[in-house]
C-alpha positions, 0 to 999 in steps of 0.5 A: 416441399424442397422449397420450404426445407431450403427456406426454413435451413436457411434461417436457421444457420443465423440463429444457430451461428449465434447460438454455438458462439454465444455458448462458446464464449460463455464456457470459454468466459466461464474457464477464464473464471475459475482461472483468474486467480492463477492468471493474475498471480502467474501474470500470464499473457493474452496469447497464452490464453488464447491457446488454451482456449483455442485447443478446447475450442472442439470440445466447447463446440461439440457441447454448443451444436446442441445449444445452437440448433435449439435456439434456431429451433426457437426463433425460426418458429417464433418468427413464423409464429408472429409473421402467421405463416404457420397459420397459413401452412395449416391452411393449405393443410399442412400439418404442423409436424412437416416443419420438423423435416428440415430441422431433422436434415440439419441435425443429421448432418449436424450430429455427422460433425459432432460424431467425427470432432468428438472422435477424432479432432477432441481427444488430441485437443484435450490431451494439448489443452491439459498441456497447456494449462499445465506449461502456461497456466499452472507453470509446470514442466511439459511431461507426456507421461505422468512421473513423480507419482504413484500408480499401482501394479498387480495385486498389492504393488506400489510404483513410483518413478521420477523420471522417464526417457521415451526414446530410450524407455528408459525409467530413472529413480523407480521404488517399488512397494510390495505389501503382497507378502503381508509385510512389507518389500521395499525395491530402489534402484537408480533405472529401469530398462528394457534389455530384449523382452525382459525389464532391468532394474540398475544399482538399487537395494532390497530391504523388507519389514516384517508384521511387527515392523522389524528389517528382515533383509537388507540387500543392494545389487547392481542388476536384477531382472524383475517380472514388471512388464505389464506394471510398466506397461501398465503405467504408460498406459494410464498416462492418457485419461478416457477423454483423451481416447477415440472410440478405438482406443477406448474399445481396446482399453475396455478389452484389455481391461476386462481381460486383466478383471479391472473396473472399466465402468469410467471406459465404458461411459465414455465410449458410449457417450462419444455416440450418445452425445453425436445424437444429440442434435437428432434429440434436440429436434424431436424435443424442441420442435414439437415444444415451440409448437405446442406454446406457440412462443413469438418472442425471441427472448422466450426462445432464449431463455427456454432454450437454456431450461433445456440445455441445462435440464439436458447437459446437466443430467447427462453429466449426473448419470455419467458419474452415477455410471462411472461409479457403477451406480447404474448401469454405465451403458444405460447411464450415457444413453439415458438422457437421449432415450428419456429426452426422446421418448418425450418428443415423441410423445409431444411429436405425436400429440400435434394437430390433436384435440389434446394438443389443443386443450393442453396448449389452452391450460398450460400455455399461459403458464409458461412465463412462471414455469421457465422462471421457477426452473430457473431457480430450481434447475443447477446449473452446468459449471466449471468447478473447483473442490476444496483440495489438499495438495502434498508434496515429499520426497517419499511415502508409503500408502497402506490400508487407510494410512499414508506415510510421508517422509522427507521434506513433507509439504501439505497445503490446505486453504490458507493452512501450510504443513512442513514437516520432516515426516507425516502420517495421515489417516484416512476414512473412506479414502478421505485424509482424516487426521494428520500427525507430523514429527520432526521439525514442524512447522504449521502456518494458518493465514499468517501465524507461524508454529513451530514444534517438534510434533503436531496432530490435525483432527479435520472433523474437529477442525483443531491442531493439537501441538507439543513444544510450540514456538509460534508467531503473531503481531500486534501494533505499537505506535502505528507499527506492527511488531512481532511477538513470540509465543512459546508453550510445552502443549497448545490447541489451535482451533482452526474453526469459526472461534479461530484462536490458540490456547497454550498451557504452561508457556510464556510470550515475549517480543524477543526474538532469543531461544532464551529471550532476554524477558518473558511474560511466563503463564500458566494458561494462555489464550491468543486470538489472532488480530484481536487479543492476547490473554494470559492468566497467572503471569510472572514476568521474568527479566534475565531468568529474574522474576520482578513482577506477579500479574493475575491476569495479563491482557494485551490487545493486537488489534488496536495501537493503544492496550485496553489496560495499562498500568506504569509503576516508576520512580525518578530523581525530581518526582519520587513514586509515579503511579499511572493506571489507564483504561482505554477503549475504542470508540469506533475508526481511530478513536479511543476513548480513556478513563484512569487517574495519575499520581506523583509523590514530589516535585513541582507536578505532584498531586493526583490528578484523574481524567475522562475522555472519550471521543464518539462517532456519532455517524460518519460525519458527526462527532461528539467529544466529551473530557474531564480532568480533575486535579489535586496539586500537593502543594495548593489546597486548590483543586482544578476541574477541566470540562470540555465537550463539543458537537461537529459536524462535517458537510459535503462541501468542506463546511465544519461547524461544531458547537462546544462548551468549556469550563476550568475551575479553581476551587477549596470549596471554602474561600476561593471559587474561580471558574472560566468559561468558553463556549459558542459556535464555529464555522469553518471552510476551506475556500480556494487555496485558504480558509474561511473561520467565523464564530459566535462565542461568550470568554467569561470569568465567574469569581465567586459572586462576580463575574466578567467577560467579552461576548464575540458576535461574531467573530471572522477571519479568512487567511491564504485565500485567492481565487482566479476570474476571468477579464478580457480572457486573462486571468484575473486573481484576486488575493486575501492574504489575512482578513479579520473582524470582530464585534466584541461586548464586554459585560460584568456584574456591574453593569446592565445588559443595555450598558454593555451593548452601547461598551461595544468594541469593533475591530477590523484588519486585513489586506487583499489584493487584485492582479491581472498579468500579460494584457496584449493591447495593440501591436507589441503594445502590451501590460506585463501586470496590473496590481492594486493592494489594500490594507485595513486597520480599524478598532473603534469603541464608545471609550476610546473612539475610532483609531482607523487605518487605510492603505492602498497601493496600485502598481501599472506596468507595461511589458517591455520594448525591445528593438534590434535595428542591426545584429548585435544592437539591443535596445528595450524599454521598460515603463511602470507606474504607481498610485497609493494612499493611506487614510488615518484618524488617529493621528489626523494624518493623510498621505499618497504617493504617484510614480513613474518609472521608466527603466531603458537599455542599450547593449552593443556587441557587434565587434567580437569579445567586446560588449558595452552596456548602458542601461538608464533608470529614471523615477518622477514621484509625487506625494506627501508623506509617502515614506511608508511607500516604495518608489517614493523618491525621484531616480535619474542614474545612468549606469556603464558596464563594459566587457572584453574577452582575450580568447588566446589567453582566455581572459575576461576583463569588465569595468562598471561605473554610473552617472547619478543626475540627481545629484549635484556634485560627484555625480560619478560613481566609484569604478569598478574593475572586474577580471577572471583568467583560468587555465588548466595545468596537468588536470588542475583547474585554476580560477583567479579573479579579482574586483578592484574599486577605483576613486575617480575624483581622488584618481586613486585605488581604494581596494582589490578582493583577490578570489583564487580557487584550484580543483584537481578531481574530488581536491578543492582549495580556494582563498580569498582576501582584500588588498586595501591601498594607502593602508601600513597593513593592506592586508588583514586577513585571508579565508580560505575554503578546503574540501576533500572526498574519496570513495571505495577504498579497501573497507573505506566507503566514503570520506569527505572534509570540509573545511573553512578557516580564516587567518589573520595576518598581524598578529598571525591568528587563526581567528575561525575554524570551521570543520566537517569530517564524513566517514563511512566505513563497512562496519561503522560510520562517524560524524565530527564538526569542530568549530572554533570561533570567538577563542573558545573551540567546540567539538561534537563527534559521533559514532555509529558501529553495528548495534551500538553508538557514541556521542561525545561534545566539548567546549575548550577554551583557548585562552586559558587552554582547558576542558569547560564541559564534556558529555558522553553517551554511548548506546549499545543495542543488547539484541531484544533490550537497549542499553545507554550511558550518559555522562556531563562533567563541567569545569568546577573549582580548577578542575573538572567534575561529574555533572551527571551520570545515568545508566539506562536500560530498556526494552526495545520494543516497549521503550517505557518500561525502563530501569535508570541508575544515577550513581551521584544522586544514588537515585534508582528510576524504573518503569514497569507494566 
């Protein structure tokens, strides 16, 4: 027998490890859930969860003995169950309820362990674990007592202490509460110590309030002795939970507790639950044993699975009594031992019934019921979770709880969800200690999701899930123009439901975008309803500007949800059209669509009439879309109406193909003389290919005038553009390219002629170019191809009438990569060799013509002796060709070019010189020569640069000119000139240019100033024949902008300034010769906080002297800039826009 309980503990201790771990790490999974939320906010680190999960690692393990050892249970006997040993015991005659032994010596020691880690090891651990979570989870400061809080003392007393110092027990900030009296005394004092056995309480005030709420005594004393020793005693006390306790603790908490006549039930189920739970293992054998062998399970998934039925059926009815306990529901003795005494009672029983004729019959009937049982239970059975309650979270500086009421003052926070409640101060009222209403006074403010209100008192009824709000100022947003703007609500009462139907309703009100205490406009209603991310509607509406009532709305609708208003209507008047009157509705079609239905009338002008419009856009799936418009206009100047139908059908495909189908009609019409009508319609096709596009359509451009009618048929019609595609050739790339490539068949037809007639009238037009390049070829040795191209361009219209008009062109380019050689150091050689090949065809004009090149580009460089190099460098072209001038290359080459170099190190000077030798020519093969030197130099931190260029005739032996360049830098200061000396000339100078540039920053209020200028300056006569100058300045409170040019005698100047809220911009024309003001604008804007104010002014030069152009005076809303009112003082015009 020693034998078999060795054996069967042996296999147990895999199983069981697996089981304690598995559990293990699913709580511990199950922990960081509910967490995860706080550790994605606070950011907090893998180490820092490690150590939360390592202090509540004991109690996760006296938790999971019970689930390992069932799951041992299960699979040992499984695995016997298959193997027939079990058959073979009984056999030999043994019973079956032998093989409990050996699990019952492994629960015993098991239960040992649980006993002492439940006892000893978990309540420090969870003290260090609610530590932790407190310091690196929930980011609390680490306390060992529970201060900033209430507690409650003898009888009616009420304890609040801030802060508290263990070493010195030593209370700071204490209030105390007494409601014994039947009114109401109210101790503060600055500290609280003990002095002997008695406690002191330190520079604080007595003052108490009758039944009627009037102040009976105010007192303050710097020390009084005061009978608290067992509320302080109290309080420290309750600073551990139960959990936190050992089994003594608890003993003499219950004692101690029991003296005093407090409710000790939650001490009482704890304490007994550290030894209930230590039996637990005991009970996992009695039960799981006998189950595994009256099924007979031989899957190891079955013991899986029935042990988590079992482990939850229970841990989770421990957890049920115990709360029943705590609450005195049951007897709190018997609701820890309950779950032991029901769960061992049935494996008794179970244990009893082994190796009987009703095991047997039970196991016949019920055994194969076992899959469907374990999976109902799954469905039916709760589960054993970490949970979190919906929680109102509060934070003041003071409060006061009596009866069912809580008073709150002093920087009251309340926070709910997604609800935030501030307020100076809250009383809430409760119902079975639950918070019912709130009401809230004094600087209110109430967020719900991301609405902000503001009042000066609030009521919140939970049950009815709806605020009730005195003199609110709230906050929503809607979209304008893709943006989101503010926009302010304001109203003497209000209801915000804070249920499923979610909005706001605001009597005797207005809303506004104008941030104002009195905004600078308002839309005033009598009845307002705000649903937030959807709507705004407004009934019986005044809009005020500047407390000055303009216009009267019966019911006033404006969408936050969408960009466009679902109704909008535009009254204004402008100098060139008189009255417009716009009305539109739009409505949206599904994403970003929106369809629109209204109408435009214009009084005068070139644009007047009446026109009227449809439009609507429709995702018929997500890449389907239907487009429908109409358009129908009456000018006021033509009897002729024009009507504009438009429809189409496109579909998008998977792999970039667009094909849509569409129909468009214009017609011209007074319904009597005239009828014209143009027609489109047809097919497209259209994809993305490579880095281009590929479009090809099928369609009809026909005219229908009144009994005629004409047009041009596609079939069809293609164009590829910007396509190139990469291919592989000799493990190169190879890029083929069409840049633009374009065919069409045209039919052109009229009522004249048969449909025969027209096929044979055909037009045939083709155009294009592409390209074929391979680059970087090695060949053999440093033999090699730097690129090969060929190019084609394709041009070719042909017709029955005209006949053939056909262009080709070719052009192939071959070249080689380049030889290089240096047989010594500081001697170059390289080679270059290129070769050409075109032609191009044609039949108009009968022409033929190619072009074949060879181009060969050598190089010499010698710079062995130091600050000297020479350079020549040969170039030389054979071409062959006949009317080859459209080709590059088309000409024979032979030049040899010299360029020298020579550096003078001590006075920093660098001296060059360049000629060519051209031997194509048959006289003055030489070139010019040119002469090149640079000298710099430095003195007292002033960079100097000089160069000059000078250009030498060497058949005439003679100079022809010199370009002087000098430039000077001294920090952020930059000057340079530059002109040309032209020998054998009476004036060799003509003029100079000349560049100045000047930054500097952070000077007092300065920010930034930076000049630039260019300004040339003719020598005979002295001129200053152009300017061209750019000031940039940047001050803390405002910035400008001036260029000035003057160029051709006539001086223009634009200048800008910005200053905080406001801007100006002034330009100019002057001529100099005569010297007056040609043309002068102004305009100046001035933000007017919510409104938006702007003058503008143009005054030209008329009849010798200088009048006003035009004047206007602008005035708009900000945040809706079409509603506007313009003044133009010399038409005595007024325009204006409104809703």
């Amino acid at each position: 027998m020693k034998i078999l309980n060795k054996y069967l503990i042996k296999q147990s201790l895999l199983p069981f490890a697996i089981g304690l771990g598995g559990f293990i790490v699913f709580v511990s999974v199950e922990l960081l859930y509910q967490l995860s939320d706080i550790i994605v906010s606070y950011r907090i680190s893998f180490y820092k969860l490690l150590i939360v999960l390592y202090y509540n690692l004991p109690y996760f393990t006296v938790l999971g003995i019970p689930v390992g050892l069932l799951l041992a249970i299960f699979w040992v006997l499984s695995q016997l169950g298959a193997d027939r040993e079990i058959m073979a015991f009984q056999v030999h005659g043994f019973s079956s309820k032998r093989l409990v032994i050996p699990f019952l010596i492994l629960a015993i020691f098991l239960s040992l362990c649980a006993y002492l880690l439940n006892d000893f090891l978990v309540p420090s651990y969870n003290m260090k674990a609610n530590e932790a979570l407190r310091r690196y989870i929930y980011k609390r400061p680490e306390v060992t007592v529970k201060t900033n809080t209430f507690f409650k003392g003898e009888e009616n007393k009420y304890f609040y202490v801030k802060t508290f110092d263990i070493k010195r027990e030593l209370f700071r900030d204490v209030i105390i509460y007494d409601l014994s009296s039947g009114g109401t005394k109210v101790i503060t004092a600055k500290m609280a110590y003990k002095k002997g056995k008695d406690w002191y309480l330190k520079d604080g005030r007595i003052f108490t309030v009758n039944k009627d709420g009037f102040l009976t005594l105010d007192m303050s004393f710097d020390e009084m002795q005061m009978d608290i020793k067992e509320d302080i005693e109290r309080f420290l006390a309750s600073q551990k939970t139960p959990r936190d306790m050992t089994s003594r603790e608890l003993r003499e908490k219950i004692k101690v507790f029991k003296k005093l006549g407090l409710k000790v039930s939650h001490f009482v189920v704890e304490y007994h639950s550290k030894f209930a739970v230590s039996f637990g293992p005991l009970i996992i054998v009695l039960l799981g044993v006998p189950l595994s062998l009256i099924f007979d399970i031989k899957s190891k998934s079955w013991g899986v699975l029935l042990t988590f039925v079992l482990i939850v059926l229970y841990q989770g009815s421990g957890a049920w009594l115990s709360a029943m306990g705590k609450e005195e529901i049951i007897d709190p003795i018997l609701s820890a031992w309950l779950p032991d005494i029901g769960f061992a009672t049935i494996g008794l029983i179970v244990f009893a019934l082994l190796d009987t004729p009703i095991m047997y019959k039970f196991k016949e009937k019920i055994g194969k019921y076992l899959g469907i049982s374990l999976m109902l239970l799954l469905f039916v059975v709760p589960s054993h979770v970490f949970s979190q309650s919906d929680i109102l979270k509060i934070n003041s500086e003071h409060f006061v709880y009596q009866d069912q009421k809580i008073l709150l003052w002093g920087n009251v926070e309340i926070e709910k969800e997604d609800t935030v409640l501030k307020a100076s101060t809250v009383t809430a009222f409760l119902d079975n200690d639950k918070i019912k209403s709130l009401k809230a006074i004094g600087d209110v403010e109430y967020q719900v999701d991301k609405r902000v209100y503001k009042s000066e008192s609030l009521e919140i009824h939970f049950d009815e899930s709806k605020a009730f709000v005195w003199e609110i100022r709230g906050k929503s947003d809607f979209k304008k123009s893709g943006k989101k703007k503010d926009i302010f609500i304001y109203g003497k009462e209000s209801i915000i439901d804070m249920g499923k139907n979610n909005y706001t309703q605001v009597y005797e009100g207005y809303v506004t975008t104008c941030d104002r205490y009195k905004p600078h406009y308002r839309f005033q209603a009598q009845y307002i309803e705000i649903y937030p991310d959807d709507k705004l509607i407004a009934y019986n509406v005044l809009m005020y500007i500047f407390e000055i009532p303009v216009m009267y709305y019966p019911v006033y609708f404006m969408s936050l949800k969408y960009d466009k208003q679902p109704f909008e209507l535009s009254i204004s008047n402008t100098a060139s059209n008189g009255w417009i009157i716009s009305m539109g509705f739009n409505f949206p079609t599904g994403g970003k669509n929106y369809g629109s239905v209204g109408f435009k009338w214009i009084q005068d002008g070139k644009d007047a009439g009446t026109t009227s419009f449809f439009n609507l856009p429709y995702n018929i799936s997500d890449d389907v879309m239907w487009r429908l418009s109409f358009e129908d206009t009456n000018p006021k100047t033509s009897e002729d109406h024009k009507r504009i139908l438009k429809t189409s059908l496109t579909k998008k495909f998977q792999n970039d193909l667009i094909a849509s189908i569409f129909y468009e009609q214009s017609r011209d019409t007074d319904f009597e003389t005239n009828d014209e009508r143009n027609i489109l319609r047809g097919i497209n096709l259209s994809k993305k290919i490579s880095s281009g596009s590929l479009r090809a359509s099928i369609k009809d451009v026909g005219t229908l005038k009144n009994d005629s009618f004409s047009g041009t048929i596609f079939f069809p019609s293609v164009s590829l553009s910007k396509v190139k595609h990469k291919t592989s050739l000799l493990n190169k790339d190879l890029v083929i390219s069409i840049p633009r490539f374009s065919y069409s068949f045209e039919i052109p037809y009229n009522s004249e002629t048969s449909l025969s007639e027209s096929i044979f009238n055909y037009i045939n037009k083709t155009s294009g170019s592409f390209g074929i390049s391979m680059s970087n070829v090695d060949l053999f040795g440093p033999i090699g191809i730097k690129s090969i191209s060929s190019s084609y361009s394709i041009s070719q219209n042909m017709s029955k009438k005209k006949g053939i008009d056909f262009l080709l062109k070719n052009d192939n380019s071959f070249r080689l990569k380049s030889l290089k050689y240096s047989p010594i150091n500081g001697i170059d050689l390289s080679t270059d060799y290129s070769a050409f090949a075109g032609y191009f065809i044609t039949e108009k004009k009968d022409e033929r013509g190619y072009r074949i090149a060879n181009m060969l580009n050598s190089s010499f460089v010698f710079s062995s002796i130091p600050n000297v190099s020479i350079k020549l460098t040969h170039n030389f072209v054979r071409s062959a060709g006949e009317n080859n001038a459209s080709f590059k290359y088309n000409k024979d080459v032979n030049v040899l070019k010299i360029a020298d170099e020579f550096k003078i190190p001590f006075v920093n000077l660098k001296l060059s010189s360049n000629i060519s030798y051209d031997f194509e020519k048959e006289e003055k093969n030489w070139s010019n020569l040119t002469l090149l030197s640079e000298l710099p130099w430095v003195i007292f931190g002033m960079k100097n640069n000089l160069k000059t260029s000078t250009i030498f005739d060497v058949y005439d032996k003679k100079f022809i000119k010199t370009n002087y360049d000098y430039s000077m830098r001294y920090r952020s200061l930059f000057f340079s000139t530059d002109f040309d000396y032209v020998y054998d000339q009476e004036k060799p100078i003509s003029k100079f240019v000349n560049k100045l540039n000047y930054s500097v920053r952070n000077i007092g209020n300065l920010r930034s100033l930076s000049l630039n200028s260019e300004f040339h300056i003719k020598i005979d006569p002295m001129d200053l024949e152009y300017l061209r100058l750019k000031v940039r300045s940047n001050f803390s409170d405002w910035s400008n902008q001036t260029d000035i040019m003057l160029r051709r005698k006539q001086l223009t100047m634009i200048s800008s300034y910005n200053f905080k809220g406001a801007s100006l911009k002034l330009k100019s024309i002057v001529p100099t010769d005569p010297l007056k003001i040609n043309a002068l604008s102004l305009i100046f804007a001035k933000d007017l906080h919510c409104w938006e104010g702007s003058i503008s002014m143009n005054m030209k030069y008329k009849e010798e002297r200088l009048k006003f152009d035009k004047f206007v005076l602008e005035f708009h809303i900000k945040d809706l800039p079409d509603k506007s009112i313009k003044i133009h003082p010399i038409e005595k015009k007024v325009e204006f826009g409104l809703f």
